[in-house]
C-alpha positions in Angstrom: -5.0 9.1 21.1 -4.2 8.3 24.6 -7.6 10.3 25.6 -9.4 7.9 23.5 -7.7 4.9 25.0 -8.7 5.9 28.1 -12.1 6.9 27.2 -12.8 3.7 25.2 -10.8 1.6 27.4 -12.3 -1.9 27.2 -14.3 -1.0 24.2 -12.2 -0.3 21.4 -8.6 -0.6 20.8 -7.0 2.5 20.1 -3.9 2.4 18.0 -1.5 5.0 17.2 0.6 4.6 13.6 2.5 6.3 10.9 1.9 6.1 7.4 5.6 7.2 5.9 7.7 7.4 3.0 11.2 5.3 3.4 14.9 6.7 3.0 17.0 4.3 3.8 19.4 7.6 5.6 16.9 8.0 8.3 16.2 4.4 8.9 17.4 4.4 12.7 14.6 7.5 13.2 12.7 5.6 11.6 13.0 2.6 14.1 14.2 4.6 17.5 12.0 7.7 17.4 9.0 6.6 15.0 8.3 3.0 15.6 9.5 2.7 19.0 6.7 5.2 19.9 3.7 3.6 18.4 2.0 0.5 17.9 3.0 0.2 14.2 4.5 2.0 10.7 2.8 1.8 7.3 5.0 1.7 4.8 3.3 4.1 2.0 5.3 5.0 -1.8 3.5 8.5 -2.4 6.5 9.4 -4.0 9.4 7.6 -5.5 13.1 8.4 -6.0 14.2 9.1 -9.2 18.0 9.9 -9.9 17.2 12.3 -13.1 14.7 14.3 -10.5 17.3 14.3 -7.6 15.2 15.1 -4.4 12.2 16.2 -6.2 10.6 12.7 -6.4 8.0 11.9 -8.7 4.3 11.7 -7.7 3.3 7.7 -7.8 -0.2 8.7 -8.4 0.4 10.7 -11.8 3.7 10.2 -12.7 4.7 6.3 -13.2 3.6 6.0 -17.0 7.0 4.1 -18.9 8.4 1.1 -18.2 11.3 3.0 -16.4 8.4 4.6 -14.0 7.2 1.2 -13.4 10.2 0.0 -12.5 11.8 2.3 -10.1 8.5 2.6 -8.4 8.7 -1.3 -7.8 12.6 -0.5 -6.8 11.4 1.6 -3.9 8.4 -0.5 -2.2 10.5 -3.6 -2.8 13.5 -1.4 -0.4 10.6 -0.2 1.5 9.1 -3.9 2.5 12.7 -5.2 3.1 13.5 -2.6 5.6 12.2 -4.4 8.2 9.9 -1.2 9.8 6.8 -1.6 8.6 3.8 -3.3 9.5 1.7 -3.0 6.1 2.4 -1.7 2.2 -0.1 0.4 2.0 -1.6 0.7 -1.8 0.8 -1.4 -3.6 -1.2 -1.1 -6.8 -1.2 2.7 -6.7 1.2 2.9 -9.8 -2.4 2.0 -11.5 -3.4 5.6 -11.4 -1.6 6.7 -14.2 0.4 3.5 -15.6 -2.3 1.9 -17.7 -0.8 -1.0 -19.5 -0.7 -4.5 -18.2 2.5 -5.9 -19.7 5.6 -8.0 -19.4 7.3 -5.1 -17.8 4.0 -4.5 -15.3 3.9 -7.9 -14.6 7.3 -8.5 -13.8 7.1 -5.6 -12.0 4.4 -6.9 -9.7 6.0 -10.2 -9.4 9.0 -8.5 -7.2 7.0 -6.5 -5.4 4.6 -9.6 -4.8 7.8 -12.1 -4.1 9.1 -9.2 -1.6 6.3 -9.1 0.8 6.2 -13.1 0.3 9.7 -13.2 1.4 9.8 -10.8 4.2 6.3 -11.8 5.3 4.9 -8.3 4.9 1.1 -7.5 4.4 0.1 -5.6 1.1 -2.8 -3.5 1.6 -6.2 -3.3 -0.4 -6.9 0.3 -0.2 -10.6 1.1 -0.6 -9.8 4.8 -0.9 -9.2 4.0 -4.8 -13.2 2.8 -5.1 -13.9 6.9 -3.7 -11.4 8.8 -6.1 -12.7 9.4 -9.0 -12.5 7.3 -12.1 -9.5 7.4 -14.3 -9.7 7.2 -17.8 -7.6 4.6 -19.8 -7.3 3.6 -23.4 -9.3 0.5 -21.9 -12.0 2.1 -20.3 -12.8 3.9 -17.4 -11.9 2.4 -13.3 -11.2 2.9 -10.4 -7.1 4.2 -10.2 -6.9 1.1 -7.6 -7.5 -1.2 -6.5 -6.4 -2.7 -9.5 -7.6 -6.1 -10.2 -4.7 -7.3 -12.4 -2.4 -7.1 -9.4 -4.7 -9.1 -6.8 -5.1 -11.5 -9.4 -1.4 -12.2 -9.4 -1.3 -11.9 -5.8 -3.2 -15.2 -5.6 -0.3 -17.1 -6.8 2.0 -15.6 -3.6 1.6 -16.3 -0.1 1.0 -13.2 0.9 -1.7 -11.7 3.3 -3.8 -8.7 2.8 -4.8 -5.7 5.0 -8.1 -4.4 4.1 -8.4 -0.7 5.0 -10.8 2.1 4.6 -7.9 4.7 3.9 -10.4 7.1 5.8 -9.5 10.9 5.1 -12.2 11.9 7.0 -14.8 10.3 9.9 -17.7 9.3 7.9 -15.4 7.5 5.5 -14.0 4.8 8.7 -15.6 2.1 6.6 -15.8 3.3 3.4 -16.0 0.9 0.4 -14.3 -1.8 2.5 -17.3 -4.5 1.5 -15.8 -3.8 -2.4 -11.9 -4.9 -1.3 -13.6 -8.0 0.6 -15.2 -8.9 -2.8 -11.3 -8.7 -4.4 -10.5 -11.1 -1.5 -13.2 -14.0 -1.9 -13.0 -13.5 -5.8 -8.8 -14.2 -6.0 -9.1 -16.2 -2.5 -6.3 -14.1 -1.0 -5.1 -14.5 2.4 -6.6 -12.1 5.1 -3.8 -10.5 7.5 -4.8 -10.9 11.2 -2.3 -8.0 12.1 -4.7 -6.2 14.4 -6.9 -8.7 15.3 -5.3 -10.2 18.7 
């Protein structure tokens, strides 16, 4: 990274980040090792805590499908955004990979986590990674595991902003599918973070 600032210096800015799980026991590393030695954190729920699992957490991309699921999923990004450490949520909507009903308890769900970032002025991100995974199948029919629309629809009625981001894996995917989560902007009319832009 700091080869590439040097490199590219005038060019391109060259940021350094982590995308991490939270635990609220290693919040100080969090802030004095991790954050103080990079431009910015993403807060990212891979995993969620579960006290019937103990410290094996449960996957967020395969294992949120009951109400319960749903719930302590929205728990943990809700802790995560009000922790004060990170810059972005990343995938907010991931819980869409394997929970496929929109219901009271999803909506409700959203609505925290929604009413969260609002609160603590927090950008969610639209993660175009979803548009490359394959598709998932649902009793409804077969889309992409996220973004899912639903939750951007909501969104809308919060004033919250919006990171759009590639997720890139890999170098040829730096812009990948990003013109698909800028149609999910313009179609809800959601508010576009200008976190990196200065």
């Amino acid at each position: 990274i700091d080869v590439a600032r040097k490199c590219y210096a005038g060019k391109l800015k060259v940021l350094s980040g982590f995308e991490c799980e939270y635990r609220r026991e290693h919040h100080r590393y969090f802030a004095d090792e991790l954050r103080a030695k990079c431009d910015y954190l993403i807060g990212g729920a891979h995993w969620y805590p579960d006290p019937e699992h103990g410290e094996e957490w449960p996957c967020t991309f395969y294992d949120i499908r009951s109400p319960r699921d749903m719930r302590l999923f929205t728990n943990y990004t809700v802790e995560m955004i009000s922790s004060g450490l990170f810059s972005f949520i990343a995938h907010p909507d991931v819980f869409a990979h394997s929970y496929f009903d929109w219901n009271a308890d999803a909506e409700a769900c959203c609505r925290d986590i929604l009413q969260a970032a609002a609160d603590c002025k927090v950008p969610l991100e639209l993660n175009a990674l979803g548009f490359r995974r394959p598709p998932v199948e649902t009793p409804f029919g077969n889309r992409a595991p996220y973004p899912y629309l639903p939750f951007w629809e909501l969104a809308a009625e919060y004033p919250v902003e919006v990171v759009c981001n590639s997720d890139a894996h890999q170098p040829e995917d730096i812009a990948g599918c990003l013109d698909q989560t800028w149609e999910i902007v313009q179609r809800f009319n959601l508010r576009e973070s200008r976190l990196f832009m200065d």
